[in-house]
C-alpha positions in Angstrom: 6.1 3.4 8.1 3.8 5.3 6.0 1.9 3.6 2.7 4.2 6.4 0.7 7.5 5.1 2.0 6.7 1.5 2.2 5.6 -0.8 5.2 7.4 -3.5 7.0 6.0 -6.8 7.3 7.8 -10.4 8.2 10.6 -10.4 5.3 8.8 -8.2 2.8 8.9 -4.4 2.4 5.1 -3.6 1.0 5.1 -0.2 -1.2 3.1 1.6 -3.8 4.4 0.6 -7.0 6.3 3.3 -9.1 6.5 4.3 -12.8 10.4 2.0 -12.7 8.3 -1.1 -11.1 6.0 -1.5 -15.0 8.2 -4.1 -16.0 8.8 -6.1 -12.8 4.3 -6.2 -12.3 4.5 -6.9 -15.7 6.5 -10.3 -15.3 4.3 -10.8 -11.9 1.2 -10.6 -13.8 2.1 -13.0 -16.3 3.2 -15.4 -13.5 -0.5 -15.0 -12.0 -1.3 -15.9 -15.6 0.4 -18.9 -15.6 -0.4 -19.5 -12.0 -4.4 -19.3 -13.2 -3.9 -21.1 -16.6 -4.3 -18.1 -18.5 -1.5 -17.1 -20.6 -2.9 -17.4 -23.4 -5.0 -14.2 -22.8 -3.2 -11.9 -21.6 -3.0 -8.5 -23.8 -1.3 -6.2 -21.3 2.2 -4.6 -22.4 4.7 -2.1 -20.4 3.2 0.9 -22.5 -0.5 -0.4 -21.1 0.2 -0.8 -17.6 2.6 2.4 -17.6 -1.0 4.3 -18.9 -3.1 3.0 -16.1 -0.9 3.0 -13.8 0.6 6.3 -14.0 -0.4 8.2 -17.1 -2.9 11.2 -17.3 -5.9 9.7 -16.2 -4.8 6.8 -14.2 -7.3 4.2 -13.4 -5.8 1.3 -10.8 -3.2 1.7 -8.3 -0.6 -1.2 -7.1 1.4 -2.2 -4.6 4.6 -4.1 -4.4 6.1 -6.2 -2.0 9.5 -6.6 -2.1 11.6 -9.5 -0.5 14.2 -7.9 2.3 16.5 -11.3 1.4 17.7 -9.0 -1.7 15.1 -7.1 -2.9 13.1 -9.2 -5.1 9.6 -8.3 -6.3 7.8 -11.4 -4.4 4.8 -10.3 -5.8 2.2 -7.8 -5.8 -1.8 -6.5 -5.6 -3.4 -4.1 -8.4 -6.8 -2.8 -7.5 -9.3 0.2 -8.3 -12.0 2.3 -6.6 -15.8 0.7 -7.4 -19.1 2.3 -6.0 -21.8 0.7 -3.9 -25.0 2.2 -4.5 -26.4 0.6 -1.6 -23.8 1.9 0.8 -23.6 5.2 -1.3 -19.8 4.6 -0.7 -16.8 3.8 -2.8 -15.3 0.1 -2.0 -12.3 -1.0 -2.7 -11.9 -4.0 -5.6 -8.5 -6.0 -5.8 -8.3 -6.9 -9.4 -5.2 -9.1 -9.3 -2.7 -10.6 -6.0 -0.1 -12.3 -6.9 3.0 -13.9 -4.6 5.4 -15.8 -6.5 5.9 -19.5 -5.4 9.2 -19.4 -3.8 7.8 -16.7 -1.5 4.4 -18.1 -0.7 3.5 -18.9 3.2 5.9 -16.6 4.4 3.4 -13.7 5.0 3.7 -11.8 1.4 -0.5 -12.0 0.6 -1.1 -11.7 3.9 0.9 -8.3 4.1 -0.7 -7.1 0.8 -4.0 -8.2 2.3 -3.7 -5.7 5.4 -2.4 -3.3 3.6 -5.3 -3.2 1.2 -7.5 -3.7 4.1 -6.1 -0.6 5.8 -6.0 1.3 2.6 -9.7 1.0 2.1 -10.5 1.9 5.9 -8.0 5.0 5.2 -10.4 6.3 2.0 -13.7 5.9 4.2 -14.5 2.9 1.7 -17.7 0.5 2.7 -16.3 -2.3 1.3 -13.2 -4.4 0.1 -13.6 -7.5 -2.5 -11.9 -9.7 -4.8 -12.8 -12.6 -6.9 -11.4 -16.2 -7.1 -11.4 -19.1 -8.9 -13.8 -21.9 -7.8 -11.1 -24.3 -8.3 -8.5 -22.4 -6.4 -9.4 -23.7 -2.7 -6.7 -23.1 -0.8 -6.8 -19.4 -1.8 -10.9 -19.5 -0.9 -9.1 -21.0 2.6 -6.6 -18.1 3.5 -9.3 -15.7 2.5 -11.9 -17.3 4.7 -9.5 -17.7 7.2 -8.8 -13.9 7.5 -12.2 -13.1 8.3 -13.8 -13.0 4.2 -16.8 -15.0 2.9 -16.6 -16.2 -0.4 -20.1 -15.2 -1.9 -22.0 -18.3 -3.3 -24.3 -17.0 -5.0 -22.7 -14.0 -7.1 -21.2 -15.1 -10.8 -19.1 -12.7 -12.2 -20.4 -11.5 -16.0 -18.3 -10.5 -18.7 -17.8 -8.9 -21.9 -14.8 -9.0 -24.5 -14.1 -8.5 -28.0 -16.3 -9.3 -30.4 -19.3 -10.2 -27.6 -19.2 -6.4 -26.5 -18.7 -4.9 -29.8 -21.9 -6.4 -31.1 -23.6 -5.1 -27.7 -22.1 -1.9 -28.5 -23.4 -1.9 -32.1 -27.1 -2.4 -30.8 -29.8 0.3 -30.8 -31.4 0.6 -27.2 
C-alpha cells in the first residue's frame, strides 16, 4: 500500500497520522515520557501538537501504527526535515518512537523504522538519525542491529527556558 493509505506490516497497519489521531499521539507521547523517566517535563497539549502537526505552517510529521488485533494505536514515530551542510541535502531526524509495552517485539518499531527509512529514500534525503538514551541499551541493540551506529562521540546540546532567554537577551 501506499504511505497515504497506510502500510501493512506483521500485525500493525503503519499510517500517517491525521488531525483525529492528536489525542491518541498525545497519550503515546506521554507513555514515551514515562517510558524515559520524564514526565515531569513534558509541556505538549492537543492544541500544541494539533499546530505542528497540521496547522498553517506545520513543522513535524507522524506516523501511526495501528494494531490489526482491534485497532489500537501500538505506538508511533514523529520526525522533521533537518539539513546537512556537508551533504548539501535534507536528512531525515526522528524526534520521538514510541511502541507501547504490550506490543513491543512484535515488529511495531521495526515497521516504523522501515517506513521512516523508506520515507527518507523517497524525499532524496542523505541521511536518517535519531538520538537515544545512553542508558537505554537494548534500544542502542535493535538499532545497531538494523544496520545503525550509535555515534560515540556526538553529545546532544540544549537550550530551554530561562538558559535560552538569557542567550536571547545577549548582544552579539
Amino acid at each position: 500500500m501506499s504511505a497515504s493509505t497506510g502500510e501493512r506490516a506483521t500485525g500493525f497497519d503503519i499510517r500517517p497520522a491525521v488531525s483525529a489521531d492528536v489525542p491518541q499521539l498525545l497519550e503515546l507521547i506521554r507513555g514515551l515520557a514515562e517510558y524515559e523517566r520524564l514526565s515531569h517535563i513534558v509541556q505538549c497539549t492537543e492544541s500544541r501538537l494539533q499546530e505542528a502537526l497540521f496547522g498553517a505552517e506545520p513543522c513535524v510529521e507522524a506516523l501511526l501504527a495501528c494494531s490489526r488485533d482491534g485497532g489500537a494505536a501500538a505506538g508511533f514515530a514523529l520526525f522533521f526535515h533537518n539539513y546537512s551542510t556537508f551533504l548539501g541535502r535534507r536528512g531525515l531526524y526522528l524526534e520521538d518512537l514510541y511502541v507501547r509495552p504490550e506490543f513491543r517485539g512484535r515488529g511495531c518499531g521495526k515497521a516504523l523504522l522501515v517506513r521512516l527509512a523508506r520515507l527518507a529514500c523517497e524525499r532524496g534525503c542523505g541521511r536518517f538519525e535519531w538520538s537515544v538514551l545512553d542508558w537505554n541499551i537494548s534500544a542502542q541493540r535493535f538499532y545497531e542491529g538494523l544496520g545503525a551506529l550509535v555515534l560515540p562521540d556526538w553529545r546532544i546540546v540544549r537550550l530551554t527556558g530561562d538558559a535560552l532567554g538569557r542567550l536571547a537577551a545577549q548582544d552579539a
